[in-house]
N, C-alpha and C positions, 0 to 999 in steps of 0.2 A: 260413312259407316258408323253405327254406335258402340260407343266405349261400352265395353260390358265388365265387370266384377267377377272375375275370374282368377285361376292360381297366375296366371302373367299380364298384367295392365299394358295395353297397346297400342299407347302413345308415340306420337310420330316424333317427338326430340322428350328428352329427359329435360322437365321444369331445370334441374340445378346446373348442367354441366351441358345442355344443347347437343349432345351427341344426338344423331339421326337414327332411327329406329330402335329406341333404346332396350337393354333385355330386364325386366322392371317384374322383380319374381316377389310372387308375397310371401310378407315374413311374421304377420302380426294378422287378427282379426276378431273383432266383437261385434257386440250390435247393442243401438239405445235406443232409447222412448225417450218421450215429454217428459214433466211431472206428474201429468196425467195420467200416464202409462201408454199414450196413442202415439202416431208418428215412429213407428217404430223402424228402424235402419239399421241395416248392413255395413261394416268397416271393414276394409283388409289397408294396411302397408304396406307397400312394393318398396324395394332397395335396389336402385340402377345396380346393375352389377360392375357398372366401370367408376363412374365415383363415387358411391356406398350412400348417396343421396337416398329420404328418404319420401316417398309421396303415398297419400292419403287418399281413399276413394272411396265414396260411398251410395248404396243401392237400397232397392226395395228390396232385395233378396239376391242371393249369391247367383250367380248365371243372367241376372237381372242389367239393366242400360243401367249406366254409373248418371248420377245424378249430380256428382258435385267430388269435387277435384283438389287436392290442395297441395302444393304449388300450384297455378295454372301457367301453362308455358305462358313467356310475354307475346303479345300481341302488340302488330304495327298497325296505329290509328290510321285509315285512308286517306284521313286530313290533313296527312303529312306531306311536303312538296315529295314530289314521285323522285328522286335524288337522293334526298337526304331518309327516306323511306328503305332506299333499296342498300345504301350503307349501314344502315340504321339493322334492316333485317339479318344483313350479311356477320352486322361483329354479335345479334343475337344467337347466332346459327355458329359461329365460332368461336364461343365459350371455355370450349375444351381447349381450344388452343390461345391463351390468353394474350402472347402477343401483335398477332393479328385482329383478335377481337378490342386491344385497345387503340390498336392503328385507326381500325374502322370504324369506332365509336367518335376517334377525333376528325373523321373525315365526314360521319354525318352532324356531327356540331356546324366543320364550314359548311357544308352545303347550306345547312337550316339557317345562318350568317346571311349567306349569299344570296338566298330568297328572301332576305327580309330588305336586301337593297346593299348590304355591307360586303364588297368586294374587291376595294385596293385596298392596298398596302398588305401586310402582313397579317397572319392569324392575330396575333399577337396584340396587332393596333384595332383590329375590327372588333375581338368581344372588347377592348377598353370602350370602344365607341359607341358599341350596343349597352350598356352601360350606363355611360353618358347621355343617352337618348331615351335613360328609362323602358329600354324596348327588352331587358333583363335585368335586373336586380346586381348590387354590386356581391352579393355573393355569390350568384352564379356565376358572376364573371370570375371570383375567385377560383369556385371551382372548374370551369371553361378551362382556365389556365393550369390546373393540375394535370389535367384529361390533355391539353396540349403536350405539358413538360414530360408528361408519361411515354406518348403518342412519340413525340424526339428522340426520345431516350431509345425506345426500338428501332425506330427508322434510321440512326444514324451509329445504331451500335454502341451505344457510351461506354465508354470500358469499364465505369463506375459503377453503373446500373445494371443489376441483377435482374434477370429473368423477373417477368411478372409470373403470378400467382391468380389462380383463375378468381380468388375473391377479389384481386386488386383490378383485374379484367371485370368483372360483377360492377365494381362500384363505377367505371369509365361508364360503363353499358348503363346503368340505371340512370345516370346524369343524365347522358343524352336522351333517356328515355322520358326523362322528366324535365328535361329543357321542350323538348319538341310538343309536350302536354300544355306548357305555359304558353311556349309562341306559337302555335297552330291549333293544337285540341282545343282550349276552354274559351281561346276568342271564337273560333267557331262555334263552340257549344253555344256559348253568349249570345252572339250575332242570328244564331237559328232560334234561341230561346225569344227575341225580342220579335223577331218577325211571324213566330205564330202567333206570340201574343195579341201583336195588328191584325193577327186575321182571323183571333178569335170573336163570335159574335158575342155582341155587350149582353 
């Protein structure tokens, strides 16, 4: 069904906080041109009503299909192994609750691990190894091991560590979002770019 530009935007999760059918009321709107004066668009601002988030939409005219969106909820590439995909989706989808969403962000790290071949020993020893193998960058391995020591800190209760904060759950979730871009998205992207190239005619 089409987004349409209206007093409530009727998005299926809130870009900022992943709550599910979110109440997204407008609170803002104008409308611009080129320099020209042509191109002319419709703006309204919606404000989740649960976390005061704030998102951008814009039309040919008010009651009109929204053309462009801003946050855009994350999206999971299909190129992802179907695993580390569907953990992947889960800690997107629970944002609101931040320490779940960064359990699951470190569980789609191992899987994306696991399908690259790296699966004894400890979390701990496999991204040092992935690493080691150049199959990720040593700062991602740094960060791998934040999104781990995070990930611990919920699962085992640490009496030290405070509740996360849905941005400190944001930042778990974006790694993983951008680990799985590095080792699955852009080598595919690569590896499809080279073989149409072979099969474009000279």
């Amino acid at each position: 069904m089409a987004l349409i530009l209206g007093n409530q935007l009727d998005l299926d999760r809130c870009p900022h906080c992943a709550i599910d059918r979110p109440t997204l009321i407008a609170v803002f709107e104008t409308e611009t041109n080129n320099y020209w004066g042509g191109d002319k668009r419709f703006w309204r601002v919606y404000c989740c009503a649960r976390c005061g988030g704030l998102v951008t939409a814009s039309a040919g005219g008010h009651g009109n299909r929204v053309t462009a969106c801003y946050p855009q909820p994350a999206e999971i590439d299909p190129t992802l192994p179907e695993k580390a995909a569907g953990y992947l989706q889960q800690a997107v989808n629970s944002l609101h609750a931040p320490a779940g969403a960064i359990m699951l962000a470190a569980s789609a790290v191992d899987a994306m691990l696991k399908a690259k071949g790296y699966k004894d020993e400890t979390l701990y020893r496999r991204i040092d190894k992935a690493a080691d193998d150049h199959c990720i960058t040593r700062e991602m391995a740094l960060w791998a091991h934040e999104v781990r020591i995070d990930a611990n800190d919920q699962r085992h209760s640490d009496e030290g560590a405070s509740l996360p904060t849905t941005e400190e759950a944001r930042r778990c979730v974006d790694f993983a979002l951008a680990l799985g871009q590095f080792m699955f998205v852009l080598p595919s992207r690569v590896q499809k770019g080279l073989t149409d190239a072979k099969q474009a005619p000279e």
